[in-house]
N, C-alpha and C positions, 0 to 999 in steps of 0.2 A: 504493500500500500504506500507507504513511503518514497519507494523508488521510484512508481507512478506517479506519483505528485510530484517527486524533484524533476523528472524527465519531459514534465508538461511544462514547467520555467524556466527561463533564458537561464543560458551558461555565458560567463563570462567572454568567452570567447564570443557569442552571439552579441552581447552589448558589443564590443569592442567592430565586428564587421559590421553595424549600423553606425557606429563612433564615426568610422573612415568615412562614411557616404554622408553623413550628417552634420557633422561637427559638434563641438563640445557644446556653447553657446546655447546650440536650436533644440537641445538635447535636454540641457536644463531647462529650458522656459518650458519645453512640451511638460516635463513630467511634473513641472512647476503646476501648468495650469490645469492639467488634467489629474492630479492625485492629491491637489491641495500641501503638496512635499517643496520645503525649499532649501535647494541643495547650494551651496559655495563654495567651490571647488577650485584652484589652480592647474588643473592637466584631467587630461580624459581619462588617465587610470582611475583617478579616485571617482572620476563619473560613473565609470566599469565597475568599481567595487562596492561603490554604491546600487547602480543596478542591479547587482545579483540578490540584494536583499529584497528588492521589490517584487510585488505580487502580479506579476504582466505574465500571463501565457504568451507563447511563441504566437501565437494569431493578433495579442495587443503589439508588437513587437512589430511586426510586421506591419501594421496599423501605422504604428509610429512613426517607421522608416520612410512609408509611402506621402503621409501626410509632410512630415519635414522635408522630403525631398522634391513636394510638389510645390511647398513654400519658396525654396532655393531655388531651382531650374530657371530657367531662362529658356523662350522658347527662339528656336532658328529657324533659319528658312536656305533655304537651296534650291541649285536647278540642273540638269543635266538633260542630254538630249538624244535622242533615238532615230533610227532612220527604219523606216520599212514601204517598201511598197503598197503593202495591206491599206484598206481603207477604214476610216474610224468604225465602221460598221460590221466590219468584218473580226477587224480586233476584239468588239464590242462583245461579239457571237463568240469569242474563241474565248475571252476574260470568264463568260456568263457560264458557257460550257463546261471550263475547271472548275470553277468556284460547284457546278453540279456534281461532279464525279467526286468533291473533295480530293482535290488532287494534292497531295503533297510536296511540297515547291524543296524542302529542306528536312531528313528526315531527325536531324537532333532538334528541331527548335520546334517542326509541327507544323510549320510555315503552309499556311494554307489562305485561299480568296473568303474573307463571307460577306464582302459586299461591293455592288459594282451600282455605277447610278451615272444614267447617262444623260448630256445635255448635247446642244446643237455643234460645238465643236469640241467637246471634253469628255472622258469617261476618268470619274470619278473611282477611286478603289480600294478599298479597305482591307489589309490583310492582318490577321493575328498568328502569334507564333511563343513560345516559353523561352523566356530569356536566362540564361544559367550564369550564375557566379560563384565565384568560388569560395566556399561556405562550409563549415562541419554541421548546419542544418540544413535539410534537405527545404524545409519553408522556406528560410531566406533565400536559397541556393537558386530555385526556378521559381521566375513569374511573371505572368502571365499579361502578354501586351499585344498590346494593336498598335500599327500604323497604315496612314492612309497617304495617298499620293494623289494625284490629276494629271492626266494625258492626254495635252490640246496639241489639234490638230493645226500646225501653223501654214499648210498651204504652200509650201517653199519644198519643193525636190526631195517630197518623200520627208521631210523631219517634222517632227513630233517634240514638243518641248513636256518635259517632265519637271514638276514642281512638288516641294515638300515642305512640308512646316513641320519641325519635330523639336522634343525636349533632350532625349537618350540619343548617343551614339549608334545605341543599338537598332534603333528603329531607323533611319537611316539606313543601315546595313541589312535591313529584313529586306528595305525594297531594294536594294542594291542586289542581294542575292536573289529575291524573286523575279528581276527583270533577266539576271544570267541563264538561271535556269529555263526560264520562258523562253528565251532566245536559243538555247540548245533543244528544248525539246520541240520548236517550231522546226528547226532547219531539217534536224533527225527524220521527222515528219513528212518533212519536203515541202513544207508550207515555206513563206516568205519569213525572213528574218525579220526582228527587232532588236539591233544593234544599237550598244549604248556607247557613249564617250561623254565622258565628264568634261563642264567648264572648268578649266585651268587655267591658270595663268601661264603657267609654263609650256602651254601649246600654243600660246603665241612664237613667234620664230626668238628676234631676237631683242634684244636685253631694253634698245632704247623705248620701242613699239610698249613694252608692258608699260616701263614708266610712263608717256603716254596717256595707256591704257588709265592708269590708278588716275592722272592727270584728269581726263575727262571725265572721270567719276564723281570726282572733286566739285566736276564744273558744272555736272549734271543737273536738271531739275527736274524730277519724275514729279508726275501731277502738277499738286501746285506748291510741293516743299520747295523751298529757298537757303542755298546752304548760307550760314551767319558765320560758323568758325569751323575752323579741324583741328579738334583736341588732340589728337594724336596722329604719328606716321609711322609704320614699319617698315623696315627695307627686310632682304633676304638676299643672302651671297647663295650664289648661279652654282648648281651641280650638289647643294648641300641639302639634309634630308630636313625632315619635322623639329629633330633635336639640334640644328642649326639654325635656327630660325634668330635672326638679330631685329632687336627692337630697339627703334628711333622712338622717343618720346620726350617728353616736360625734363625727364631726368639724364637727358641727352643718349648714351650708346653701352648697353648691358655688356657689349663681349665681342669684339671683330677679330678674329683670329688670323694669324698668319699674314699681317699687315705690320710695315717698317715704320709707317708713319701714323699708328693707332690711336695717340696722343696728339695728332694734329686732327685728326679726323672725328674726334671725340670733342673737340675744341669747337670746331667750327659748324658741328653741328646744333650743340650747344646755342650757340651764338645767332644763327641763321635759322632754327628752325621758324620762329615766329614769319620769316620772311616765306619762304617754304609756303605756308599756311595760306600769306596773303596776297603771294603768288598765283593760288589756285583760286583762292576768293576774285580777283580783279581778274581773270580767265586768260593769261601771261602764262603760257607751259613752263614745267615746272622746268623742263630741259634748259631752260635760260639762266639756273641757276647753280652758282660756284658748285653747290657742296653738291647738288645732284651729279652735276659733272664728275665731281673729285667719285660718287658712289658707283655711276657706271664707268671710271676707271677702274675699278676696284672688284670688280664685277657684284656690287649692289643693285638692288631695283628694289622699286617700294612693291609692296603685296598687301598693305594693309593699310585703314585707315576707319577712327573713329569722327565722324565730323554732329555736328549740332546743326539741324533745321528748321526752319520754321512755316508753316501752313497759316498763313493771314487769313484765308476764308473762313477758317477754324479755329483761331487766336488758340493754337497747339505748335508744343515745341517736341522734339524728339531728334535722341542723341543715338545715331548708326555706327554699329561696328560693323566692317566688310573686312573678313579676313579670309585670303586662299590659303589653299593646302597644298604643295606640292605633292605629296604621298598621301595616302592613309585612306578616311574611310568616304570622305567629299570632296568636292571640288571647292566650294567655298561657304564658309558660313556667315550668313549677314543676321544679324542679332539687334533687336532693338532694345538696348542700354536702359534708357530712360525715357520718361514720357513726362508732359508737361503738360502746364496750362498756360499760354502769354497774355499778360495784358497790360501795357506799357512797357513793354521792354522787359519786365521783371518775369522769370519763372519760378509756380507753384510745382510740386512732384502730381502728377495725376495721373491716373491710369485710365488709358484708353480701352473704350468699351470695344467685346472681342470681336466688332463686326467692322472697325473702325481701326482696330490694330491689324486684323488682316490685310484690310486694303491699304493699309501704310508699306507692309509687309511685302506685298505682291508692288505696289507701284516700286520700289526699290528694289527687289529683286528682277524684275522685267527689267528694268534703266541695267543690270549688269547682265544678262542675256544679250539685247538688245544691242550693247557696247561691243560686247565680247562677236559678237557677228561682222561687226567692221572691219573686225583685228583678224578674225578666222574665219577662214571660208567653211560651215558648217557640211558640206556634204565631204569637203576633204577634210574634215576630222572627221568623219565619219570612217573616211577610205583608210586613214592614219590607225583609227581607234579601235576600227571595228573587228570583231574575232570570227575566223572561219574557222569552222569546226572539221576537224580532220577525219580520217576513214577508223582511228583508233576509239571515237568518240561514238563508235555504233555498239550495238547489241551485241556480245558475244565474237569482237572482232578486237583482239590485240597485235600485237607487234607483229609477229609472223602473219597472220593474215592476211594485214595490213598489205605488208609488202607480197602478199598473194595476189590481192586486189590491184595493185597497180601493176603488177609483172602483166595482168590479165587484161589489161586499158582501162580499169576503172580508179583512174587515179585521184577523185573526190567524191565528196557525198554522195553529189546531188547522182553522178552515173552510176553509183549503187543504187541507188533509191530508186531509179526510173526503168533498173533493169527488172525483169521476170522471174519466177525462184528458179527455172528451169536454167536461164543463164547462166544467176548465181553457182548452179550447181556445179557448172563445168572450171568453176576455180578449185585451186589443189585448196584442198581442209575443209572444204563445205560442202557443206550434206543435205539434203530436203530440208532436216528440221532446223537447222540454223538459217539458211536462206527466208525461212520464212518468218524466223525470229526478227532476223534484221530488218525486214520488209513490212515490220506489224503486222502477218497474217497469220492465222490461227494454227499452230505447230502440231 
């Protein structure tokens, strides 16, 4: 009886894997407001040791987690872009079709369609799937999320712009991984591809074009935001991954490595950033200026940039983070900071209602799409991005096969797929019932 009761109560360790997501702070006030308990503490052990005496089952606990984590988050938005032949009608019929069979997109996560909602140029779609961390309780360990995406049809050579607003890393990656897999099992299929490639910055060619790029960001006015300042700059040195990332800001240059003149470069950004800022404000390219110069000697470019706007129809102010990602799990995430209310110049904090932070959301995001098309010709990132799926990528067809199949002329997919099982058969290592395995016909 006993050991069923301890085993229903957080262990220590389980405080301490909410500590990490949580923080100490948002941890005290919960248990603050919610048990009448007030705890003051210097370091999250003594939160941990405190917790374990508490009367929370593993499902308050989890409770907990979700709720302070929905407090902290910040939500992002992205875009990336697809090429297929298919018509929005057709996709529509293939999305509505899985989502019936429960098709399984990912078999650790569950990754499955259960909602699709279509309009005149967009299909809407909702997927959910178990997100796993790593946990010695299986509660905290998987749970249980949804994300949803939009796929508008932009009318331009076959692409398709894909948009997301997410809180989790993860959810980002469910649809990242659901559009791979769709794209492999359309090809295998012999259906038309949905080929994806992310906006990047780094599939711009070359180094001046990005700064540029950041340049007319600066200069942009999506709707009827107006930018007023740019609280911050990032550059990033050419060739270096996520954990290179070097940050320009108020406190001038975190880290330039492998530079002679670090200490001049540190100086003088120092000194010129303000100029920088109101460079892009009077709409004068940033490329006119000393220290940009001195960054694309050096091989810097800016990739990031938080600026402050303001909406006069709407006396609302709102402060944009735009940061790319060379690697990882997006192409770039724009985050809205802060929100405002203006009214003579002065800003209140106010939060925009969620129908109204969307559209803030999307007209900003569209202005880096839309940019990102000047600088990249979208159907040759497509031809750059996109993956063909090989003859190893079939049913019951590995390496030797493989090269069966091309000894035999069928050197891709699509001339396996369009051949007959009787064909099939006349390659060395395939039999009736593999030919038909590969062909999706009944074995």
């Amino acid at each position: 009886m006993v050991r069923d009761t301890i085993e229903e109560y957080p262990t220590v360790k389980d405080i301490e894997v909410a500590m990490k997501k949580i923080g100490r702070l948002d941890t005290q006030e919960f248990i603050r407001d919610n048990s009448s308990l007030f705890i003051h503490t210097k370091s999250e052990t003594n939160v941990t040791n405190t917790g374990k005496h508490l009367l929370y089952d593993l499902d308050s606990l989890v409770e907990l987690k979700k709720e302070l984590d929905g407090q902290n988050r910040k939500e992002k938005s992205t875009a990336f872009v697809v090429e297929t032949p298919a018509s929005l009608n057709e996709l529509e019929g293939d999305l509505r079709e899985l989502k019936k069979e429960d098709e399984v997109f990912h078999e650790d996560s569950g990754l499955t369609i259960t909602r699709t909602q279509r309009t005149d140029h967009e299909i809407k779609v909702k997927v959910d799937y178990v997100h796993r961390k790593e946990s010695n309780r299986n509660l905290l360990n998987a749970i249980d999320r949804s994300a949803t995406f939009s796929m508008t049809d932009t009318h331009e050579d076959d692409i398709f712009k894909v948009t997301q607003d997410f809180y989790n890393a993860d959810q980002f990656s469910a649809v990242k991984t659901f559009f791979e897999d769709w794209d492999r099992r359309r090809q295998i299929n012999g259906d038309s591809k949905v080929a994806r490639a992310d906006i990047r910055l780094t599939e711009i060619g070359n180094m001046s074009d990005r700064v540029d790029f950041v340049d007319d960001f600066l200069d942009y006015e999506p709707g009827n935001w107006d930018t007023r300042n740019v609280c911050h700059l990032g550059v990033r040195q050419a060739d270096s991954d996520d954990d290179g990332i070097e940050e320009v800001s108020d406190g001038g240059v975190e880290e330039f490595e492998d530079l002679e003149d670090k200490s001049e470069l540190e100086e003088q950004i120092d000194q010129q950033l303000s100029n920088i800022s109101q460079l892009a404000l009077d709409g004068d390219s940033l490329r006119t200026n000393p220290i940009v110069k001195k960054c694309l000697k050096n091989n810097f470019y800016f990739d990031s940039a938080n600026i402050y706007c303001v909406d006069p129809d709407n006396a609302k102010g709102v402060e944009i983070q735009l940061k790319f990602k060379e690697k990882g799990r997006n192409a770039f995430d724009l985050t809205i900071e802060t929100e405002y209310e203006v009214h003579d110049g002065d800003r209140e904090d106010d939060d925009f209602s969620p129908s109204f932070r969307h559209k803030t959301r999307k007209e900003f995001r569209d202005a880096v799409v839309d940019l990102f098309s000047q600088y990249k010709n979208m159907p040759h990132l497509m031809k750059e991005a996109g993956k063909s799926y090989g003859l190893e990528d079939l049913p019951e067809v590995g390496p030797t096969k493989a090269e069966n199949f091309e000894n035999a002329g069928y050197d891709t997919v699509a001339k396996v797929l369009n051949a007959s099982v009787e064909d099939l058969e006349k390659v060395d290592e395939v039999g009736e019932t593999t030919a038909k395995i590969i062909l999706g016909k009944e074995a």
